[in-house]
Every structure is written in C-alpha cells, then in structure tokens.
BATOR-126989 format. One record per residue: residue number from 1; residue in three letters; x, y, z of N, C-alpha, C, O in turn. Coordinates in steps of 0.001 Angstrom, whole numbers, plus 500000, padded with zeros to 6 digits. Atoms other than C-alpha are relative to their C-alpha. Layout:
residues N
 pos code    n.X    n.Y    n.Z   ca.X   ca.Y   ca.Z    c.X    c.Y    c.Z    o.X    o.Y    o.Z
 NUM  ALA      X      Y      Z      X      Y      Z      X      Y      Z      X      Y      Z
...
//
This chain:
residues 186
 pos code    n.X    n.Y    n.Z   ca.X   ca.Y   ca.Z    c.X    c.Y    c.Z    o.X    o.Y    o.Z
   1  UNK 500133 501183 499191 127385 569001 421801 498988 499057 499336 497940 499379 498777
   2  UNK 501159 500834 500675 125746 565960 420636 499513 498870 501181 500227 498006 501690
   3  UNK 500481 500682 499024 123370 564418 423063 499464 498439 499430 498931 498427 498320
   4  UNK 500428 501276 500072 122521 560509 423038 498500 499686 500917 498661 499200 502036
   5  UNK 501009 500887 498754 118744 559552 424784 500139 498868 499803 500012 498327 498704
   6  UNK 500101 502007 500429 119094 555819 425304 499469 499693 501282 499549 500051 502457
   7  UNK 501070 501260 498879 116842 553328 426874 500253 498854 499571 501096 498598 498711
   8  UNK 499954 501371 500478 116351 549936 426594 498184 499494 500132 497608 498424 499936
   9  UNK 502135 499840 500137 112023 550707 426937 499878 500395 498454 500262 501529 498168
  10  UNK 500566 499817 501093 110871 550522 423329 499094 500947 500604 499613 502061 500538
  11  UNK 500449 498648 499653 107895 552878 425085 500904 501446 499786 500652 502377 499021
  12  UNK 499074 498637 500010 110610 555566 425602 500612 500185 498887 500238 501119 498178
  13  UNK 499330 499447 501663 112741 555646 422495 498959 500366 499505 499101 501561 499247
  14  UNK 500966 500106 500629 109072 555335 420882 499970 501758 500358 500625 502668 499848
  15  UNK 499592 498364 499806 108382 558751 422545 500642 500809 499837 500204 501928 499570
  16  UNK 498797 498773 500254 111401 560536 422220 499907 500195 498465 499702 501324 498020
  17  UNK 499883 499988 500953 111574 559645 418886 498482 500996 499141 498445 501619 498080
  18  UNK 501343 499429 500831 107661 560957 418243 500646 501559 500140 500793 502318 499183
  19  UNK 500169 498543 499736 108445 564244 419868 501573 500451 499784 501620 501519 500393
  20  UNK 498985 499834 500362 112091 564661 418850 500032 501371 498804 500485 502509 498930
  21  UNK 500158 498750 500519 111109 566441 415679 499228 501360 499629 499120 502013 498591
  22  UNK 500910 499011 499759 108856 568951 417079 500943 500991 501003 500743 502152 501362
  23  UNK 498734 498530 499578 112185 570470 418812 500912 500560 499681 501027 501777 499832
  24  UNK 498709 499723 500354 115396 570448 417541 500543 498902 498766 501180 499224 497763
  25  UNK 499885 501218 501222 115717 567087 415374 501618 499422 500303 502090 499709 501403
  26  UNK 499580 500933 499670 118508 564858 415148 501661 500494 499930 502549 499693 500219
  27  UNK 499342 499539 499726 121154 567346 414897 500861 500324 501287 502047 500634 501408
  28  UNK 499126 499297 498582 121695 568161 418676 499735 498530 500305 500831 498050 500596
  29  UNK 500705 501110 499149 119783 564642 419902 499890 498652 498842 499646 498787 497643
  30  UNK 500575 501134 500701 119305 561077 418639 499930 498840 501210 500567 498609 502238
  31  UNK 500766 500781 499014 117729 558748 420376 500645 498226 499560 500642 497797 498407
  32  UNK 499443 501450 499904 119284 554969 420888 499787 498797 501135 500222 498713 502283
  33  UNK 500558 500934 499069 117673 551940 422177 500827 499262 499945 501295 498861 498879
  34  UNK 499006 500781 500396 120114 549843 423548 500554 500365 502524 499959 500889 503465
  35  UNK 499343 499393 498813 122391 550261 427110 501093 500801 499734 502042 500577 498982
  36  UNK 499474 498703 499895 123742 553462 427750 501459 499995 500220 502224 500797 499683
  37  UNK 498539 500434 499636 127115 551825 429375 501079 499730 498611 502305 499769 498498
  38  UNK 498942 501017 500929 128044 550232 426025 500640 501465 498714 501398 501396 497747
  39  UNK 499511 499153 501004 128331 553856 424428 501481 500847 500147 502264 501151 501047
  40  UNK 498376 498813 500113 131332 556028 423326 499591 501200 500139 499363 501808 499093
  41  UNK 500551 498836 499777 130123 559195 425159 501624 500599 500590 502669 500107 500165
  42  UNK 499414 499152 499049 132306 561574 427554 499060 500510 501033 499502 501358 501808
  43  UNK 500322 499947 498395 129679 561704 430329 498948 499419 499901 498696 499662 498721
  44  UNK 501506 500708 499351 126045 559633 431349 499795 500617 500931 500639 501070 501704
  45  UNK 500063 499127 499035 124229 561263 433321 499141 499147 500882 498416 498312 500340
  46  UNK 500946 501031 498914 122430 559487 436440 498958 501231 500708 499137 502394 501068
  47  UNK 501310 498989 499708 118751 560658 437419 500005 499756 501707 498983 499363 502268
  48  UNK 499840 500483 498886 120177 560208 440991 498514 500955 500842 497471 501602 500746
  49  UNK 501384 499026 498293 118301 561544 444309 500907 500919 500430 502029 500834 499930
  50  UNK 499508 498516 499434 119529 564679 445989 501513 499763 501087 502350 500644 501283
  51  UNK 499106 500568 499098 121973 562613 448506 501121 499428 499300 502223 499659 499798
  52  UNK 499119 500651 501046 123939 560807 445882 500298 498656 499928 501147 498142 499200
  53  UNK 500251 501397 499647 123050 557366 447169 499608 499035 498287 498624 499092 497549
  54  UNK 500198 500719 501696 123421 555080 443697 499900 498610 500355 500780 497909 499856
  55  UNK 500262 501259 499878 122119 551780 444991 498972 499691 499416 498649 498521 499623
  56  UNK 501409 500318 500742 119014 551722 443006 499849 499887 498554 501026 500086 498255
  57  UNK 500181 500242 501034 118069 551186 439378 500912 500354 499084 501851 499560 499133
  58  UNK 498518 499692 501059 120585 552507 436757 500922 500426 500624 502044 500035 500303
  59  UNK 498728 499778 498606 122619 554156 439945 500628 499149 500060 501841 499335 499961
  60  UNK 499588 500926 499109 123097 550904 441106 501151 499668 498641 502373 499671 498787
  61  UNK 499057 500680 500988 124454 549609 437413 501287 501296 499918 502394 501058 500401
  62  UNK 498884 498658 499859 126705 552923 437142 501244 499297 501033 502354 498894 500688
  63  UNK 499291 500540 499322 128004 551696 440312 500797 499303 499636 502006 499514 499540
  64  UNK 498893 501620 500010 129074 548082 439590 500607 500290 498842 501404 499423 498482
  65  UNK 499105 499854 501413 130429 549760 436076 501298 500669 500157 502369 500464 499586
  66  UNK 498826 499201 500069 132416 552446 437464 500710 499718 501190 501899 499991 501352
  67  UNK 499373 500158 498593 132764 551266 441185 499431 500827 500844 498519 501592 500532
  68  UNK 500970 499700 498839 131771 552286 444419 500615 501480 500266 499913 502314 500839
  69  UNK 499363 498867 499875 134458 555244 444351 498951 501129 499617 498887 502143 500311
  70  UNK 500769 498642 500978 131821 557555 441892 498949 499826 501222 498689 500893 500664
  71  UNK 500876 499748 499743 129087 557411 444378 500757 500859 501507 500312 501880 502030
  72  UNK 499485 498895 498883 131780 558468 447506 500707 501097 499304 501509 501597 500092
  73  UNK 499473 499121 501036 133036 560886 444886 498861 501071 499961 499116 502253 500194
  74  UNK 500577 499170 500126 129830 562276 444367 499303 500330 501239 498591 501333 501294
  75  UNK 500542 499665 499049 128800 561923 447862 501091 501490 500958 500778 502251 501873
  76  UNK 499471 499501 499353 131517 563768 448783 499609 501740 499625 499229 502629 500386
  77  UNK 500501 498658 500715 130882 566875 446305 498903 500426 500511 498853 501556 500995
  78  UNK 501300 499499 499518 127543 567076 447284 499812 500612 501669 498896 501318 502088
  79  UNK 499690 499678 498612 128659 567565 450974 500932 501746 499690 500716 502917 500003
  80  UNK 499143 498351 500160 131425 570272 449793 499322 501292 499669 499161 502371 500240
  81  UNK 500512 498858 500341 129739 571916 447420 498375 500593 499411 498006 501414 498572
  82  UNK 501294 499815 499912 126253 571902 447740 499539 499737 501039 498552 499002 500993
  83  UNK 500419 499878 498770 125726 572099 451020 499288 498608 500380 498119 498797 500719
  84  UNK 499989 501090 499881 125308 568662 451542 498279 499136 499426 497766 498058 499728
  85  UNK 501301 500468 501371 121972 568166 448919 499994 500730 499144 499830 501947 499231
  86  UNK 500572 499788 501383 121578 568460 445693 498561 500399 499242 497687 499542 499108
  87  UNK 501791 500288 499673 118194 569768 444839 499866 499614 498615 500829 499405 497877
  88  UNK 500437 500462 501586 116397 568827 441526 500188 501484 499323 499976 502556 499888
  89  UNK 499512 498970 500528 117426 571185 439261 501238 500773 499984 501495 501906 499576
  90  UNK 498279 499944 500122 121218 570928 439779 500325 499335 499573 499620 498381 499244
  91  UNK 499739 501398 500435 123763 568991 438506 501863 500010 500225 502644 500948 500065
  92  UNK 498394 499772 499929 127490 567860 439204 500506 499476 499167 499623 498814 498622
  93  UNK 499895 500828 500735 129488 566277 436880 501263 499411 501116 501876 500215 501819
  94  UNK 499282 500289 499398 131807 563610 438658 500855 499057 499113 500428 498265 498273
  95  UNK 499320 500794 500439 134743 562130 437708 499617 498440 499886 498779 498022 500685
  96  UNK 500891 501298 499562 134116 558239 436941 501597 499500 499806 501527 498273 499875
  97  UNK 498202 500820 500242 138166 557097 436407 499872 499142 498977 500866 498428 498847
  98  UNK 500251 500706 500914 136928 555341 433696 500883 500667 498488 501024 501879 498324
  99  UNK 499037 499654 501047 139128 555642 430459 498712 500574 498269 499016 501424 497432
 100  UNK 500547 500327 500872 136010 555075 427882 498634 501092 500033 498030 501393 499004
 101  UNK 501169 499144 499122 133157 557485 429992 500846 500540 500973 501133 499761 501881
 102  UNK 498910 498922 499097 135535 560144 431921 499135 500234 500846 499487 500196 502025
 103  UNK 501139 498718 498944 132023 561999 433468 499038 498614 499879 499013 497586 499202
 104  UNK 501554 500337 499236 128515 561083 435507 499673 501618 500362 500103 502349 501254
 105  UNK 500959 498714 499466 126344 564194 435386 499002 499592 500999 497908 499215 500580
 106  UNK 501384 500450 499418 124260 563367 438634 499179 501177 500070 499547 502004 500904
 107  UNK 501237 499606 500330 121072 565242 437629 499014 499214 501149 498673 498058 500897
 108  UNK 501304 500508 499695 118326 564600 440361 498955 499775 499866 498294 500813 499848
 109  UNK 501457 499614 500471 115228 563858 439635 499323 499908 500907 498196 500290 500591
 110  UNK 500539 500296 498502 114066 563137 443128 500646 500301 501484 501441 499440 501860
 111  UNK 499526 499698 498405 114977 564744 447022 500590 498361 500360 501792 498096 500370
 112  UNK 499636 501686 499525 114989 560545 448103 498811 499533 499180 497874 500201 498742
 113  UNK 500599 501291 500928 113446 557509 446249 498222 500411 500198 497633 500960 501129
 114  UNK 501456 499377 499726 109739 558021 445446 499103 499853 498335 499670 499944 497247
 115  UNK 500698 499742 500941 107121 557967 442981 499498 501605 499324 498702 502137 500097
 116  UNK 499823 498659 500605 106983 561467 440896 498604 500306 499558 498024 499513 498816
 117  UNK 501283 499183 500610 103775 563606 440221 499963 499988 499179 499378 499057 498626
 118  UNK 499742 499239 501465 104621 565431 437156 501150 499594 499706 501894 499076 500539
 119  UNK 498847 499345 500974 107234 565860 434649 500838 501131 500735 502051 501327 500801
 120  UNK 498912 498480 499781 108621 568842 435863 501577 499408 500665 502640 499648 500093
 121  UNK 498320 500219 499950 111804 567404 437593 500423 498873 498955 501455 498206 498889
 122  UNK 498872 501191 501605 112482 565096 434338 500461 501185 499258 501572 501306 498741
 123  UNK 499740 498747 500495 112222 568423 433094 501071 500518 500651 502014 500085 499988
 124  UNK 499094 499472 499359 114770 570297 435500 501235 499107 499957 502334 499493 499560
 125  UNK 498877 500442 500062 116887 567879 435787 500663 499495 498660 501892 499524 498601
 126  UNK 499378 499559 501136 117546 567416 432377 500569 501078 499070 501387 500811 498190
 127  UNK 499896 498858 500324 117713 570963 431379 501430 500278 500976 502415 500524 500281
 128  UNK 499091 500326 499565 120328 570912 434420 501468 498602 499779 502610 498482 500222
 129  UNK 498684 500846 500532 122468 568084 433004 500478 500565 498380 501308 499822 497855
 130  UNK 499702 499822 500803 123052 569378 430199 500828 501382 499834 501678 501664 498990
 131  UNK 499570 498418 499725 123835 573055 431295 501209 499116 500920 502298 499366 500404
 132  UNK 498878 500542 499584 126246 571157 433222 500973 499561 498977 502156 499883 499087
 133  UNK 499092 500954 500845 127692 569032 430345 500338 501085 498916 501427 500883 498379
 134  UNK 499324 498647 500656 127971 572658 428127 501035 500570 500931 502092 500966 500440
 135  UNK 498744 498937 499052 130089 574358 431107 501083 498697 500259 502207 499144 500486
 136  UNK 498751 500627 499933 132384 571323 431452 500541 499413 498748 501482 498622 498702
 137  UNK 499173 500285 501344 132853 571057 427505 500193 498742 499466 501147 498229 498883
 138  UNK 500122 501550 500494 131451 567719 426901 499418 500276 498808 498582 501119 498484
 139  UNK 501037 500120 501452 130659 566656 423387 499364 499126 499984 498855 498931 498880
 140  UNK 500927 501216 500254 128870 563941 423795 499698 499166 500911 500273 498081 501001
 141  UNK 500436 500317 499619 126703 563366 426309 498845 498927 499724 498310 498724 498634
 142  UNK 501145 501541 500401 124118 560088 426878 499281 500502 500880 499800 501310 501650
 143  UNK 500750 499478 499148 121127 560745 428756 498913 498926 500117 498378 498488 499098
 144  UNK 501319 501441 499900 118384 557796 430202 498579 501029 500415 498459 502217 500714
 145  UNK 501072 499681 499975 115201 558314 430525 499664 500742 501329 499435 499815 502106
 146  UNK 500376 499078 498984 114350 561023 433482 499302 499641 500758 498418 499385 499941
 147  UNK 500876 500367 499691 112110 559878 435966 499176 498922 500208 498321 498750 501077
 148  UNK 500836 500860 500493 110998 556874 434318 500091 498390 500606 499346 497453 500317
 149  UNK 500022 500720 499578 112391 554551 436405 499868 499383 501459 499555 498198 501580
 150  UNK 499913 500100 498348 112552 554531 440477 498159 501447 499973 497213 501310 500749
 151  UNK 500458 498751 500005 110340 558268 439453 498550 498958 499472 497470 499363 499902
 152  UNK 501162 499756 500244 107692 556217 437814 499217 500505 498923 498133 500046 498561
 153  UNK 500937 499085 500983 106747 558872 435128 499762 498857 498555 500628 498129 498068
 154  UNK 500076 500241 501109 105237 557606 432203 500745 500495 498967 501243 501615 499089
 155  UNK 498881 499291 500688 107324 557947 429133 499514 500986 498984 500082 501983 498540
 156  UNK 500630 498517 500685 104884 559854 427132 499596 501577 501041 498844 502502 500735
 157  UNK 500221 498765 499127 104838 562532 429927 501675 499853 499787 502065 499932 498622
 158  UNK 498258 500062 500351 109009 562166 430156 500693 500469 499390 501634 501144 499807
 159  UNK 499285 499988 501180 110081 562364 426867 499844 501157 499532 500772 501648 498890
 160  UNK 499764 498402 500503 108547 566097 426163 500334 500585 501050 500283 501811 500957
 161  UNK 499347 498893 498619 109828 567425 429474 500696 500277 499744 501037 501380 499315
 162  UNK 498189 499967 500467 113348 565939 429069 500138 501028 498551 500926 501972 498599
 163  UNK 499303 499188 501685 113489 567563 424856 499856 501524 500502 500681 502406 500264
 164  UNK 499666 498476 499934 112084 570823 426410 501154 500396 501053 501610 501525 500875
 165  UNK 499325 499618 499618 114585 570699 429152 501546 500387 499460 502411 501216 499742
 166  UNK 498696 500045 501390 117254 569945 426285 499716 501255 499686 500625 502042 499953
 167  UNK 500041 498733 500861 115804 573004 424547 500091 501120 500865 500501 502197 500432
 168  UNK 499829 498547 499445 115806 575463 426860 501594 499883 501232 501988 500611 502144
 169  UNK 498538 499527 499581 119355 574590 427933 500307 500517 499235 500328 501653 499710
 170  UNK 499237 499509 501106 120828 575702 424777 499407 500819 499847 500180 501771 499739
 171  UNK 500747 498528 499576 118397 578354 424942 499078 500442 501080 498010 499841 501193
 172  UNK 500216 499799 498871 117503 579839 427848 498975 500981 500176 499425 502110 499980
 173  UNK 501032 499325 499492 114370 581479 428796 499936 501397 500947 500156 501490 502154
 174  UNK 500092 499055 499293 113867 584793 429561 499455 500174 501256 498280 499825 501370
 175  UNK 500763 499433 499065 113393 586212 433213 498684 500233 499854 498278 500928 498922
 176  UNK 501820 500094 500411 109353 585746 433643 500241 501833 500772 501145 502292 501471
 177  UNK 500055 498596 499638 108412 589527 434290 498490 500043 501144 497744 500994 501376
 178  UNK 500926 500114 499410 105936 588031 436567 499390 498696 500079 499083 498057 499073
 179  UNK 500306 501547 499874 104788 584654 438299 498681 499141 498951 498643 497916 498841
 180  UNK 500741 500642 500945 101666 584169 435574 501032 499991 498709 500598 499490 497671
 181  UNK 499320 500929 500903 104819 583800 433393 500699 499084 500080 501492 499034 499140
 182  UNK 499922 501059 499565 105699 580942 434701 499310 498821 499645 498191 498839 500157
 183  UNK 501063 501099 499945 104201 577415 433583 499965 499389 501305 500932 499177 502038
 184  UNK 500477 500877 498791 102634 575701 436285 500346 498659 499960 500566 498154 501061
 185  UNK 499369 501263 500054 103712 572420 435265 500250 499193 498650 500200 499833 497599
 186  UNK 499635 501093 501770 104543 569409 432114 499173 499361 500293 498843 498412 499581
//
C-alpha cells in the first residue's frame, strides 16, 4: 500500500517530512502539499467525530465533493454496525460513488467537535485507517493531517503520532504483558 499525507499547512508537510525518515521513509509514505481531493488515490480518509456528522472542516469539503449521500452512508453504518458510535480508534471505509476516489476511511479523531489534549487519537485513528485501508485492499490511500484541524493539535505533536500510527499498523505491537507496558501517551 502506498500512503499519501497531504496538507495544504506548509507547518505539517514540514513535520511529516522531518520525521518521515526516522520510520519507514518514502517507500510506504510520501508526503504532498497540495489538496487531498485533487489526488488519484482509492480512499481519503476523514478525521471525522464518532457520529459521522461531516459538516465541519475537511468533512464538510468531502461532503460538497462527494455529496451529502457519504455522510448518510456513513451515518447509517455507524448505526448498523457500530452500535451507533464510532469510537476513536475505529474506522469504516464508506463507499463515496465517486468514479476517481471509490473509499472515505472515517477514522475519528474526536467522540464530538472539540479541542484535543494529546496526540494519542491522531495516533489511533490513524493506525485505525489504515488497518482499515489494508483489510479492504486499498493501494493507495491519502491521509490529512489527524487532529490538526477542528482537534487543534499542533503539527509537530501530529505528525509523529500519525507515522507511528502508520508504523504500527503494518506492524503490530505485541500484547503488553502488563499495563506499565503501555505508553501513557504522544
């Protein structure tokens, strides 16, 4: 799978790009400043909220790109099959009827709209879009910045969450053999 980060924040590419080759390098990931809509992927993933409400910041553009169908699409999934929320650290992928972008991985990064503590759900929910976009056999996922926009997070906190959540999709972390193996947070 070859993942796309794109922004249109010089900050964020800037970041991704610092800490890019301290994980995996440009093999799995490359980083592209620019809008995410205008690429030749097979899914974007939206850093929605847990409800599937896409009226807000890149949601909202998703929307007016793909239509109002992908958000009762994903509102509906999220009712079926997630018990009607999504928590951070899931992810669905939804059809978008679109010919050019088939998928929307909504990845939460937030329960409802809000300013974000930590990293950790830029973290989860990227690590979850992507474990999503391996089990539905996407090659070429796009991914925006986690957090960084309705969430708030700075992008130098962001940008190593999201790569480790990248990295420990494709490799997956052993069962902690005990809660001090656990990090406490990003």
């Amino acid at each position: 799978m070859k993942i796309f980060l794109c922004a249109v924040d010089t900050r964020l590419t800037g970041a991704w790009r610092r800490a890019l080759p301290q994980t995996f390098g440009p093999a799995v990931a490359q980083v592209i400043e620019g809008d995410i809509l205008s690429l030749q992927v097979d899914a974007v993933v939206s850093p929605a909220n847990s409800f599937g409400f896409m009226d807000g910041g890149l949601d909202a553009l998703y929307t007016r790109f793909f239509g109002p169908q992908l958000q009762e699409r994903l509102q509906r999934m999220i009712r079926e099959q997630a018990d009607g929320e999504l928590l951070v650290g899931q992810a669905l992928p939804v059809e978008t009827g679109h010919a050019r972008i088939p998928w929307c991985i909504s990845a939460p990064t937030m329960r409802v709209p809000r300013r974000l503590e930590s990293a950790e759900p830029a973290y989860l929910a990227t690590r979850a879009a992507v474990r999503c976009a391996l089990a539905a056999g996407v090659a070429r996922v796009a991914i925006p910045g986690m957090g960084t926009g309705t969430g708030g997070l700075p992008p130098e906190s962001a940008a190593p969450a999201m790569l480790r959540g990248i990295q420990d999709a494709f490799h997956p972390q052993p069962f902690p053999a005990s809660l001090a193996d656990v990090p406490a947070s990003f």
